[in-house]
CHARMM internal coordinates of N, CA and C (Angstrom, degrees):
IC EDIT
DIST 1 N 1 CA 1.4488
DIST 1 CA 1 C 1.5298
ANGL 1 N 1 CA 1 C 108.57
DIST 1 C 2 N 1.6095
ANGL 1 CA 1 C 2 N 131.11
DIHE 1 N 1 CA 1 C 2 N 127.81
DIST 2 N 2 CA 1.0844
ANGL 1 C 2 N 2 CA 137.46
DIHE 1 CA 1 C 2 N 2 CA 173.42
DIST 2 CA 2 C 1.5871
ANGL 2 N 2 CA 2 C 114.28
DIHE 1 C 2 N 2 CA 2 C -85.30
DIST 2 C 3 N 1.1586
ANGL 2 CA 2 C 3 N 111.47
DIHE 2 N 2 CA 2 C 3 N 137.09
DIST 3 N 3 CA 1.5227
ANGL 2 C 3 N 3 CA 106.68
DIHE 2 CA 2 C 3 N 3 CA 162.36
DIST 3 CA 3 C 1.2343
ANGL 3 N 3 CA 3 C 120.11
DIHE 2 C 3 N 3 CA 3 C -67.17
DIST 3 C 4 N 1.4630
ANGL 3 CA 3 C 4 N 119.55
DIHE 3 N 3 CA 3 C 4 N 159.07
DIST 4 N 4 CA 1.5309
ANGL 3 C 4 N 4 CA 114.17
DIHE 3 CA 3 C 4 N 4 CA 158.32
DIST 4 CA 4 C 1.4881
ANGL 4 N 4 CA 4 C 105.76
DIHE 3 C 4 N 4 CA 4 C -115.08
DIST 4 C 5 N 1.3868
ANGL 4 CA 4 C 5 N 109.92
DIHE 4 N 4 CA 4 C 5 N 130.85
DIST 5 N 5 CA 1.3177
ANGL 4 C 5 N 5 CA 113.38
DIHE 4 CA 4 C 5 N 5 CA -154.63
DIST 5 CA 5 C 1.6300
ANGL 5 N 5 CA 5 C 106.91
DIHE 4 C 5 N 5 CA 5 C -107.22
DIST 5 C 6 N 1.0848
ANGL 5 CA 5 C 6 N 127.47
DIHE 5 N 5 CA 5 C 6 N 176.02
DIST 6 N 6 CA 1.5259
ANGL 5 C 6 N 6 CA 124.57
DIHE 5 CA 5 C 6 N 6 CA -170.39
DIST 6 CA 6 C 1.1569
ANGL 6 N 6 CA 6 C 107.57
DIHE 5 C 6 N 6 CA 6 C -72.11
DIST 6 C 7 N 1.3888
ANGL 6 CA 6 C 7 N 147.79
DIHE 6 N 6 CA 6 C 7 N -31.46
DIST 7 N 7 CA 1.1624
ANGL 6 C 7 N 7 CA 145.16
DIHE 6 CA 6 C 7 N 7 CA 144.19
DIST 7 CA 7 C 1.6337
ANGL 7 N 7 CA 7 C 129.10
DIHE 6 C 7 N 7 CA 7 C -22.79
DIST 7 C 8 N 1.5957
ANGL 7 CA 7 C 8 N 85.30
DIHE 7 N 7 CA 7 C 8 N -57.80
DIST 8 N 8 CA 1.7405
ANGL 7 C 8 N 8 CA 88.71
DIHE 7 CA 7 C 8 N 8 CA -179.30
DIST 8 CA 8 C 1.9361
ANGL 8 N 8 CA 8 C 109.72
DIHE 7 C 8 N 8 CA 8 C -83.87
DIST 8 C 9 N 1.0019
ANGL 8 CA 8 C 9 N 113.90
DIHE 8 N 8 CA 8 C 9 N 3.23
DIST 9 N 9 CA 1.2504
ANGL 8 C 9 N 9 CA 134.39
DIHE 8 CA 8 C 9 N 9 CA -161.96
DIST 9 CA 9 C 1.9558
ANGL 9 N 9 CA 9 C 97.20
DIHE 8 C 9 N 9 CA 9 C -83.45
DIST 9 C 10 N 1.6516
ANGL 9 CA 9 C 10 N 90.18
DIHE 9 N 9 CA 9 C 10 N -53.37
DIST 10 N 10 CA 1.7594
ANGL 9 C 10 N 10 CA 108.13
DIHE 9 CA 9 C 10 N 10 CA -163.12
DIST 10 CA 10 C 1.4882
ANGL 10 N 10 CA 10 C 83.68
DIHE 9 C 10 N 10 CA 10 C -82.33
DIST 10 C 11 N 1.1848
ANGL 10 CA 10 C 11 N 145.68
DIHE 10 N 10 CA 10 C 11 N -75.12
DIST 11 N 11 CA 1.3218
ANGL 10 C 11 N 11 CA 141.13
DIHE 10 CA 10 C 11 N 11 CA -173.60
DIST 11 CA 11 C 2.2983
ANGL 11 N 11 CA 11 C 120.73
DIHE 10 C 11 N 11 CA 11 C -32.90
DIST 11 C 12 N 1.3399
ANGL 11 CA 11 C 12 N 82.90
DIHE 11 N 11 CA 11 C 12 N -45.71
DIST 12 N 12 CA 2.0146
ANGL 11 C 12 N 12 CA 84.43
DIHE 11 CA 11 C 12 N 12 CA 156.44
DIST 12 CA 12 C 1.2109
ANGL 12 N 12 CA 12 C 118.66
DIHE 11 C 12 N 12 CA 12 C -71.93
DIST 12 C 13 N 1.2040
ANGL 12 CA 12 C 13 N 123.49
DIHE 12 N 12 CA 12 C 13 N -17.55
DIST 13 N 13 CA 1.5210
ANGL 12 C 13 N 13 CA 134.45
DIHE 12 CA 12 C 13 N 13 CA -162.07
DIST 13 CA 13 C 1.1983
ANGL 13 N 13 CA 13 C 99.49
DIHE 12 C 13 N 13 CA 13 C -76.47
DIST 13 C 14 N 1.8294
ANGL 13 CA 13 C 14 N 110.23
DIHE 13 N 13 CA 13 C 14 N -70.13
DIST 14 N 14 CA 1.1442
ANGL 13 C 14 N 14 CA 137.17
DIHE 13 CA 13 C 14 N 14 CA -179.60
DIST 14 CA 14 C 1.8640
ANGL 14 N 14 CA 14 C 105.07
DIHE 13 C 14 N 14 CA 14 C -42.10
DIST 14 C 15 N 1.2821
ANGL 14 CA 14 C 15 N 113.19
DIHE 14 N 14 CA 14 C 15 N -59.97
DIST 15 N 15 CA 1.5107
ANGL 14 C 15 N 15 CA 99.06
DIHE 14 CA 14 C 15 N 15 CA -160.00
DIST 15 CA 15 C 1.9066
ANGL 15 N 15 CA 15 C 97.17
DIHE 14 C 15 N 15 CA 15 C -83.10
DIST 15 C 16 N 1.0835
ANGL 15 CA 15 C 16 N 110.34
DIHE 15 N 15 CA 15 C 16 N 7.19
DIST 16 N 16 CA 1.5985
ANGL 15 C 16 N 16 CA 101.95
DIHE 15 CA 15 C 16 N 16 CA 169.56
DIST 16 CA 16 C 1.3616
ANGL 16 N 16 CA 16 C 103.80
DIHE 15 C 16 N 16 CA 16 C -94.09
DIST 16 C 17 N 0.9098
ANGL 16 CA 16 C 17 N 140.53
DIHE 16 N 16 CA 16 C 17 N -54.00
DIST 17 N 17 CA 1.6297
ANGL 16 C 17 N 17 CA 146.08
DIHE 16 CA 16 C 17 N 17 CA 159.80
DIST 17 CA 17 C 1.2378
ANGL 17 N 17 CA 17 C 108.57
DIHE 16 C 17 N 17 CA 17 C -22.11
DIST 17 C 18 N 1.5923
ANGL 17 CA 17 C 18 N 124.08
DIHE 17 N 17 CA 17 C 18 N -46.97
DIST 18 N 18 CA 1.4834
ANGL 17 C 18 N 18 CA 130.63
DIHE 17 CA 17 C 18 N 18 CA -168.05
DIST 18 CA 18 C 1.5453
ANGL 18 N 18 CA 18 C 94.14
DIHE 17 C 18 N 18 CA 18 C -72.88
DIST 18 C 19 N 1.2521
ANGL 18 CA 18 C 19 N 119.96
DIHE 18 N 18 CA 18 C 19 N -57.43
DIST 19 N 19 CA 0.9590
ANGL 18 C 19 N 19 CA 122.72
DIHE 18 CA 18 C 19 N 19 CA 170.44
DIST 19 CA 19 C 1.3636
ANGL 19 N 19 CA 19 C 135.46
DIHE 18 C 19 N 19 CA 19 C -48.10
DIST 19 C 20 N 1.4489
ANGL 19 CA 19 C 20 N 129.16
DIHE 19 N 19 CA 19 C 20 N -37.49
DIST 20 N 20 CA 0.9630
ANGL 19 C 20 N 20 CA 126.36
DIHE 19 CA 19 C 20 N 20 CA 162.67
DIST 20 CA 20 C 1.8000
ANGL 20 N 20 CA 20 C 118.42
DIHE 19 C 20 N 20 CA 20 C -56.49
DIST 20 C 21 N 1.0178
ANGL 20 CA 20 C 21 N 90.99
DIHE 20 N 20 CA 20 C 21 N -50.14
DIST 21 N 21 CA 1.8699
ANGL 20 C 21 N 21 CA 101.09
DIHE 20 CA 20 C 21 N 21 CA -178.08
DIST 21 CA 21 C 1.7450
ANGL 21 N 21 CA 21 C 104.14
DIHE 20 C 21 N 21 CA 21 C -52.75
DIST 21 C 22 N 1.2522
ANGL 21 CA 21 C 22 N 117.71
DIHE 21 N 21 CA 21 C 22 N -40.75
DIST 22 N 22 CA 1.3517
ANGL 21 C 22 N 22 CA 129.14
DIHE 21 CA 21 C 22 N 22 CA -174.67
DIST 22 CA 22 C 1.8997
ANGL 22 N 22 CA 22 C 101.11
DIHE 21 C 22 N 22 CA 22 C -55.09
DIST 22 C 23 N 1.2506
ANGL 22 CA 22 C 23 N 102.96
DIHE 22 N 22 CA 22 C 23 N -35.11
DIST 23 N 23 CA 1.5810
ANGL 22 C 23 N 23 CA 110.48
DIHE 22 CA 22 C 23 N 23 CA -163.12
DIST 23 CA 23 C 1.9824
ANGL 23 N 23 CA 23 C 93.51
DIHE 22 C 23 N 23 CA 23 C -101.96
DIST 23 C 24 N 0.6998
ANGL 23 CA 23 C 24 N 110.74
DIHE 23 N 23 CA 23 C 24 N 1.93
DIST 24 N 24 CA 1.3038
ANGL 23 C 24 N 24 CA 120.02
DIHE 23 CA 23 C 24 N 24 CA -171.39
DIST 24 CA 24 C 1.7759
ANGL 24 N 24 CA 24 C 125.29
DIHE 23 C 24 N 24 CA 24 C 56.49
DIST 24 C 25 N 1.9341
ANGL 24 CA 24 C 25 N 101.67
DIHE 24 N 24 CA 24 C 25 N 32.61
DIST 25 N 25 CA 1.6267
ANGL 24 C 25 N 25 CA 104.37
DIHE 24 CA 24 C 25 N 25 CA -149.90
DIST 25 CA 25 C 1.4415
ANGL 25 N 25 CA 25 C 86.04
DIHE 24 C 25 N 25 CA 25 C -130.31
DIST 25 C 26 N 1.4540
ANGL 25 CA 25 C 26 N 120.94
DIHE 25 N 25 CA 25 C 26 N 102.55
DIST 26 N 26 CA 1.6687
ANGL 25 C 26 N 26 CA 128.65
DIHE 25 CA 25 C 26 N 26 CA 150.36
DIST 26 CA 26 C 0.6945
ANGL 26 N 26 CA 26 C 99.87
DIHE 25 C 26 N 26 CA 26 C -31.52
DIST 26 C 27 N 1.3766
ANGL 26 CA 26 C 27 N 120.94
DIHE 26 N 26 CA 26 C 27 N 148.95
DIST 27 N 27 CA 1.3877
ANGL 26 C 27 N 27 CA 136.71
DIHE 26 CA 26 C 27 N 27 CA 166.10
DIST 27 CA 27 C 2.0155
ANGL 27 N 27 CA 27 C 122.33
DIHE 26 C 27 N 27 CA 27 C -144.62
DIST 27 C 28 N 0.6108
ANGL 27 CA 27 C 28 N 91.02
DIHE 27 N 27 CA 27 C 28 N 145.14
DIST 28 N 28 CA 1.8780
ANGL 27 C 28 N 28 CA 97.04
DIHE 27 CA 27 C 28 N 28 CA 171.07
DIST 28 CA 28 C 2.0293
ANGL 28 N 28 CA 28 C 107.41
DIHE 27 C 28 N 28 CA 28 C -88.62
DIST 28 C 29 N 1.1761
ANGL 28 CA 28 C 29 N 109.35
DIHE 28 N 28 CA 28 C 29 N 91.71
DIST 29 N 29 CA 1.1836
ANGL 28 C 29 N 29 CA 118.02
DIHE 28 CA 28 C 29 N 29 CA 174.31
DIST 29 CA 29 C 1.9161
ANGL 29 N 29 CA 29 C 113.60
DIHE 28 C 29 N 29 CA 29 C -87.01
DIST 29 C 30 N 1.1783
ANGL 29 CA 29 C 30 N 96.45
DIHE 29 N 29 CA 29 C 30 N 126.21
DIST 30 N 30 CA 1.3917
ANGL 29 C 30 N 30 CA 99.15
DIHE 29 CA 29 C 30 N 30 CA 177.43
DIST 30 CA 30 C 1.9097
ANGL 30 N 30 CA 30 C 116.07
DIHE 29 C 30 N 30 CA 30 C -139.07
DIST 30 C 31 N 1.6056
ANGL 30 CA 30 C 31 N 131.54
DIHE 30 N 30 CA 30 C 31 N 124.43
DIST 31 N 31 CA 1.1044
ANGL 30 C 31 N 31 CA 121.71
DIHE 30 CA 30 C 31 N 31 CA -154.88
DIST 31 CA 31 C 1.4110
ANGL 31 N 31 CA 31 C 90.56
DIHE 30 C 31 N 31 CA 31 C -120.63
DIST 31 C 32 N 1.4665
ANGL 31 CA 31 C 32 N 126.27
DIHE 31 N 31 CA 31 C 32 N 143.16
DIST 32 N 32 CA 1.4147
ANGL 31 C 32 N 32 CA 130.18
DIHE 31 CA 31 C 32 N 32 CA -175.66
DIST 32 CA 32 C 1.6380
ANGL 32 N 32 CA 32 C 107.51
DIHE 31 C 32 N 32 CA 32 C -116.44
DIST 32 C 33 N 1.0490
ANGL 32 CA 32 C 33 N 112.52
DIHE 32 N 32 CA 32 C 33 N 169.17
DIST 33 N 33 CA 1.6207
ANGL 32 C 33 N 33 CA 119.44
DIHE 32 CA 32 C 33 N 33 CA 172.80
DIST 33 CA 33 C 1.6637
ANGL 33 N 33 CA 33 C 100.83
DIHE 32 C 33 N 33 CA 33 C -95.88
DIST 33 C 34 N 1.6157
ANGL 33 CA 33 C 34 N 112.39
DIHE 33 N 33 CA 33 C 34 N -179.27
DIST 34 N 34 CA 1.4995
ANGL 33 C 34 N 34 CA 116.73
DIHE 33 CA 33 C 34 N 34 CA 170.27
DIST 34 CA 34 C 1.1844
ANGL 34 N 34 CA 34 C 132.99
DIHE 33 C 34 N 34 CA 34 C -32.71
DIST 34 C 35 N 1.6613
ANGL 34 CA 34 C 35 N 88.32
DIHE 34 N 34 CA 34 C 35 N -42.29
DIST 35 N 35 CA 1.8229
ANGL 34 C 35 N 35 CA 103.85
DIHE 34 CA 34 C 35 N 35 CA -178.44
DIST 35 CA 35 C 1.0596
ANGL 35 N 35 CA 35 C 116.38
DIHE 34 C 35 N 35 CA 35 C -107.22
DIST 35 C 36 N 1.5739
ANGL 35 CA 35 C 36 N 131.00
DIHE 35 N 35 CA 35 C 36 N 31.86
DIST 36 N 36 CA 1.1982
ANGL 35 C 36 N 36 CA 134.31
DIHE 35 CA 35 C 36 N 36 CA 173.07
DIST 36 CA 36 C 1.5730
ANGL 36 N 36 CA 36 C 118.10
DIHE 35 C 36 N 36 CA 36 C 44.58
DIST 36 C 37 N 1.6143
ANGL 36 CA 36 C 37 N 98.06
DIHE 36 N 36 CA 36 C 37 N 55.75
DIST 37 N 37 CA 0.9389
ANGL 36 C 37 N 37 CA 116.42
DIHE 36 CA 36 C 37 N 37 CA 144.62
DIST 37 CA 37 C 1.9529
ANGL 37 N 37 CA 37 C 128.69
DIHE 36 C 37 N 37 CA 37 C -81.39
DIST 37 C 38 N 1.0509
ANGL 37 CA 37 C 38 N 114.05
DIHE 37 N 37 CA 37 C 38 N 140.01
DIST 38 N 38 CA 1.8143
ANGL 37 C 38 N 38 CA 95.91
DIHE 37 CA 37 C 38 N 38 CA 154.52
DIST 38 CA 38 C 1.0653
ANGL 38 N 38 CA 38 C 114.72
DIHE 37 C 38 N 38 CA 38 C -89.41
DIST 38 C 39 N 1.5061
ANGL 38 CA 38 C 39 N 99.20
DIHE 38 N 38 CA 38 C 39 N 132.45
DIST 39 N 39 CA 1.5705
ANGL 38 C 39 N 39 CA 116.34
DIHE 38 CA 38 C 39 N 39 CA 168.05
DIST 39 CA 39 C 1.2679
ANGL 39 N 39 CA 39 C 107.19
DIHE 38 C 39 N 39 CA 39 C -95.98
DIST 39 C 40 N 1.4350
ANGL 39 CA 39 C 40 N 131.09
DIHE 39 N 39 CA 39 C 40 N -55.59
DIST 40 N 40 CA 1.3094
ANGL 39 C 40 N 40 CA 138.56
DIHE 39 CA 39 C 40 N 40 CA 153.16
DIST 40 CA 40 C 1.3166
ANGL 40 N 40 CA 40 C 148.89
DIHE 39 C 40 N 40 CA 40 C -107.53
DIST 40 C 41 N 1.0248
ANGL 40 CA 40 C 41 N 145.81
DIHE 40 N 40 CA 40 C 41 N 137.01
DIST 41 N 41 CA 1.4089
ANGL 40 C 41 N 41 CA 149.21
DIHE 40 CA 40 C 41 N 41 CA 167.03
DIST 41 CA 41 C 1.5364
ANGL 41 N 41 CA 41 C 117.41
DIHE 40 C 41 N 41 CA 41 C -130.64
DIST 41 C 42 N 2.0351
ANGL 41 CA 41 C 42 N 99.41
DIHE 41 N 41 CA 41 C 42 N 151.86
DIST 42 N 42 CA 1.3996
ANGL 41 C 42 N 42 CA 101.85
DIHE 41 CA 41 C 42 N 42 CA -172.09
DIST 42 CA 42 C 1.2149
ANGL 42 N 42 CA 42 C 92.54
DIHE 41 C 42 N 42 CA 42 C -147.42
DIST 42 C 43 N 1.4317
ANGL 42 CA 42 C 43 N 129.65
DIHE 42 N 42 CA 42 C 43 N 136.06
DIST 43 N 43 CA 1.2108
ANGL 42 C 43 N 43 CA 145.40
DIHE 42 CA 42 C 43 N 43 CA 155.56
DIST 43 CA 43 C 1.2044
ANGL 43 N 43 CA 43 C 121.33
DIHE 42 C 43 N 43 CA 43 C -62.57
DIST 43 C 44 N 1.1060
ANGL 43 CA 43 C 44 N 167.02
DIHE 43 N 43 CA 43 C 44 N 86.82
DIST 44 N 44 CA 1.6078
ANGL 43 C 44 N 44 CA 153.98
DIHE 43 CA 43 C 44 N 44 CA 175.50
DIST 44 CA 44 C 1.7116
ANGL 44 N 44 CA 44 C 112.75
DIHE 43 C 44 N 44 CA 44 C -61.15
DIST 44 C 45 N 1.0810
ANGL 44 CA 44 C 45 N 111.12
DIHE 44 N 44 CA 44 C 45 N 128.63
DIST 45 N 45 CA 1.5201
ANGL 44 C 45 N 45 CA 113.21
DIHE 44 CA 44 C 45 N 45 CA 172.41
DIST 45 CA 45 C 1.5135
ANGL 45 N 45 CA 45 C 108.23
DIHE 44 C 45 N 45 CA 45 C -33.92
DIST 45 C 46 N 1.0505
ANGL 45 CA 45 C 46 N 130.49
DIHE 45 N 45 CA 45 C 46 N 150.21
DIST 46 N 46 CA 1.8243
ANGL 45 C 46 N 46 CA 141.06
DIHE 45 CA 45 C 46 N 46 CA -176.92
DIST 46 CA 46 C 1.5671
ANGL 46 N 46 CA 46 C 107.99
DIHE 45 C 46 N 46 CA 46 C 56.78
DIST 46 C 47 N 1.5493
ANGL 46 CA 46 C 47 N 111.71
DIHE 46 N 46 CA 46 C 47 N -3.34
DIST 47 N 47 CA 1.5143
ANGL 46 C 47 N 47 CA 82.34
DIHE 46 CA 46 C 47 N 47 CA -172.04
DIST 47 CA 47 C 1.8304
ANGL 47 N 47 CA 47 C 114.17
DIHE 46 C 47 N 47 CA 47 C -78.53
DIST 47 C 48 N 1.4876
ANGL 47 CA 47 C 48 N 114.85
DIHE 47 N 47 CA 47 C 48 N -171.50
DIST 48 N 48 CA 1.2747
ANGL 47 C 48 N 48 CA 109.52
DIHE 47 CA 47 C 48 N 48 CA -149.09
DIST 48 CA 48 C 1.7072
ANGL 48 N 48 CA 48 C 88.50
DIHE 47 C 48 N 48 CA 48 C -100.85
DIST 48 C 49 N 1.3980
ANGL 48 CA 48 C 49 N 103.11
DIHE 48 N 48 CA 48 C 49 N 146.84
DIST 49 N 49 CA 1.7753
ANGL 48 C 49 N 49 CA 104.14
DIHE 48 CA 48 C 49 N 49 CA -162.67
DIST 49 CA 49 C 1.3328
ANGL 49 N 49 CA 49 C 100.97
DIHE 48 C 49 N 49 CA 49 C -61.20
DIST 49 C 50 N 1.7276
ANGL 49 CA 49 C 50 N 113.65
DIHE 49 N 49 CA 49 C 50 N -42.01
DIST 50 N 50 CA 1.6397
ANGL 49 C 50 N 50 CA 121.90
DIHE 49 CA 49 C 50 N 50 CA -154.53
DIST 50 CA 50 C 1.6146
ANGL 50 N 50 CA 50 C 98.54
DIHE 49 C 50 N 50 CA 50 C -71.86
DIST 50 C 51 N 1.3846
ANGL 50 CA 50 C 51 N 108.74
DIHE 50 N 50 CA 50 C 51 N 6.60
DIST 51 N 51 CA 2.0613
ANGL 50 C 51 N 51 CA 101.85
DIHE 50 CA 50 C 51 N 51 CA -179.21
DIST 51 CA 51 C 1.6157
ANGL 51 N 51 CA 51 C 78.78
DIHE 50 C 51 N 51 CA 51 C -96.24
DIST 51 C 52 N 0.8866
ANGL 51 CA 51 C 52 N 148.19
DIHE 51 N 51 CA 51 C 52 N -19.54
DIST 52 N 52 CA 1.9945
ANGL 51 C 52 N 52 CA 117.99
DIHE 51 CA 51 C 52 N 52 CA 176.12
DIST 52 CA 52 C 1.0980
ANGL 52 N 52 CA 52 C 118.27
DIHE 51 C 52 N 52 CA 52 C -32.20
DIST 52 C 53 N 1.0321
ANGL 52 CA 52 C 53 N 120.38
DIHE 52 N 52 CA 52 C 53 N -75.78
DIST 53 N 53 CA 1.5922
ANGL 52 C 53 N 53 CA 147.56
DIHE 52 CA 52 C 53 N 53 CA -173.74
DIST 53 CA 53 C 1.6594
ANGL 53 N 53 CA 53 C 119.69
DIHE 52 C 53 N 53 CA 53 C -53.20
DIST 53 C 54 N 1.3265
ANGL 53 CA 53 C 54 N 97.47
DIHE 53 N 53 CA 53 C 54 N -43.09
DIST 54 N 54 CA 1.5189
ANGL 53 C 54 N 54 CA 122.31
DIHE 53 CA 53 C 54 N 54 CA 161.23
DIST 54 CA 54 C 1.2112
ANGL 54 N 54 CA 54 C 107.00
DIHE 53 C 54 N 54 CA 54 C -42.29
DIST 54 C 55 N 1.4554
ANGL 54 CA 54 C 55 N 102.30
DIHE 54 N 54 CA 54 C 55 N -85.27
DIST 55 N 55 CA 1.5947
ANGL 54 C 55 N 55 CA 127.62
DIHE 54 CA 54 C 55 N 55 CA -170.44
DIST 55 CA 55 C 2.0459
ANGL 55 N 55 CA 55 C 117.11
DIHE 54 C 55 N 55 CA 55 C -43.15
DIST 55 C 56 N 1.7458
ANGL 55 CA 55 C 56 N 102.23
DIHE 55 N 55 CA 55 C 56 N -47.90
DIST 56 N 56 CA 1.5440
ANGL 55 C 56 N 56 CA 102.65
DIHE 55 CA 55 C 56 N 56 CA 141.62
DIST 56 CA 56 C 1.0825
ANGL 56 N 56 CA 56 C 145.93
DIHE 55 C 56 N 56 CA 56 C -65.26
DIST 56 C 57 N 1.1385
ANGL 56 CA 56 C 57 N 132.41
DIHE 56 N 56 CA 56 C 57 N -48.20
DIST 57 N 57 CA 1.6240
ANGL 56 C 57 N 57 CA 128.51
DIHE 56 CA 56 C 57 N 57 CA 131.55
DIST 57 CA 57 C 1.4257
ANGL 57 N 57 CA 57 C 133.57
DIHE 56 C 57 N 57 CA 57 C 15.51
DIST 57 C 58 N 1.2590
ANGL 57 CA 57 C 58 N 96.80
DIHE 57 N 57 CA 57 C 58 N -66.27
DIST 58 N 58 CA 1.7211
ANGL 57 C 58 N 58 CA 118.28
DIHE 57 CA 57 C 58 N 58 CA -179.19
DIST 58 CA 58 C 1.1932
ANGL 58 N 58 CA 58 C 95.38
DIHE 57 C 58 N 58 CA 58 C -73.35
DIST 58 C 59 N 1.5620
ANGL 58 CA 58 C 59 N 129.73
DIHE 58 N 58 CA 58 C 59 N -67.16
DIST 59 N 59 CA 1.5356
ANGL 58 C 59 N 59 CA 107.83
DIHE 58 CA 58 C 59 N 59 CA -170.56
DIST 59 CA 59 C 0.9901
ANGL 59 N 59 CA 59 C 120.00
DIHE 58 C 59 N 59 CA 59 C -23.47
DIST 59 C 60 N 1.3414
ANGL 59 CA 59 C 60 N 127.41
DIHE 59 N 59 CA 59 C 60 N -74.73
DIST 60 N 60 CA 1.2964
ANGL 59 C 60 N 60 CA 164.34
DIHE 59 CA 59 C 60 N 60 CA -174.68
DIST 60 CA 60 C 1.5029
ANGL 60 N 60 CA 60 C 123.64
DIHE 59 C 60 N 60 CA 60 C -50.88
DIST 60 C 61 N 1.2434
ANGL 60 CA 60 C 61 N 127.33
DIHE 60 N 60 CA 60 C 61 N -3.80
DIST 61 N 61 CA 1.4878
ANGL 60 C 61 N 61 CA 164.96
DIHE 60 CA 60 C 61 N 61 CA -179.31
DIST 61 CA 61 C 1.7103
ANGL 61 N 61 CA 61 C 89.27
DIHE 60 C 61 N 61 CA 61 C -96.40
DIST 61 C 62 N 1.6512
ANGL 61 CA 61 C 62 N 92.77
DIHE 61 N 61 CA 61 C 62 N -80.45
DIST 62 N 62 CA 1.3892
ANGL 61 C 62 N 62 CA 102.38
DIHE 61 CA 61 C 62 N 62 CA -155.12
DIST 62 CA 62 C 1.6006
ANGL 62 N 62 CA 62 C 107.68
DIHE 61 C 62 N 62 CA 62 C -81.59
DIST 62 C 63 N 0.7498
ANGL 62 CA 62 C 63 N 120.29
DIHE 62 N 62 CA 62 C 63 N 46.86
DIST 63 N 63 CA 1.9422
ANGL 62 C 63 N 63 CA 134.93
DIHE 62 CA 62 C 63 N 63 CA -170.60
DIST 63 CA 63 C 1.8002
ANGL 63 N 63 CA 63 C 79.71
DIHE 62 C 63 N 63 CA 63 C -133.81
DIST 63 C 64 N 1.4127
ANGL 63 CA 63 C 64 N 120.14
DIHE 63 N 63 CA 63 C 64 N -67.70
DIST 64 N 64 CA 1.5289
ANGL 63 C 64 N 64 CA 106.95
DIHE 63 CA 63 C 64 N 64 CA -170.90
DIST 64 CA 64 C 1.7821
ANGL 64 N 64 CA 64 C 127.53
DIHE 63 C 64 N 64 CA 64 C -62.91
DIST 64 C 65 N 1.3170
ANGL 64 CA 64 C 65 N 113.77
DIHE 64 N 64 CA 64 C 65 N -0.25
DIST 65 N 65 CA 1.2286
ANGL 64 C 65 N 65 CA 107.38
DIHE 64 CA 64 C 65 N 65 CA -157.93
DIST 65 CA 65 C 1.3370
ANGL 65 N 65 CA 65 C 99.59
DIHE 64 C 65 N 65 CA 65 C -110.50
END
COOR INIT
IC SEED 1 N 1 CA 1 C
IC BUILD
C-alpha cells in the first residue's frame, strides 16, 4: 500500500480547483489516503459550507470499496 503524501495531496487539489473555476462551481475539495484518512482539504471561496462534510465523506466511502 502506497501513501499519498501531502505533495500528491496539493497537486489533486490544485487541478480540481482549476477545474472547478473552469466550470465556474466552488467547490470543497478534500483528498484521502487508502484508509480514508484526510490528508487534504480546501474550501474554495463561495463554496457551500454543508459540501465540507460531504466532500470528506466521499473520501472515506471510496477508500472502503
Amino acid at each position: 500500500m502506497s501513501a499519498v503524501k501531502l505533495e500528491d495531496a496539493r497537486r489533486v487539489i490544485s487541478a480540481a480547483e482549476k477545474k472547478a473555476k473552469e466550470t465556474g462551481q466552488p467547490m470543497n475539495i478534500a483528498v484521502a489516503d487508502e484508509g480514508g484518512n484526510i490528508v487534504a482539504h480546501v474550501r474554495m471561496d463561495n463554496a457551500w459550507i454543508g459540501s465540507i462534510d460531504v466532500s470528506m465523506k466521499k473520501g472515506l466511502h471510496v477508500s472502503g470499496i
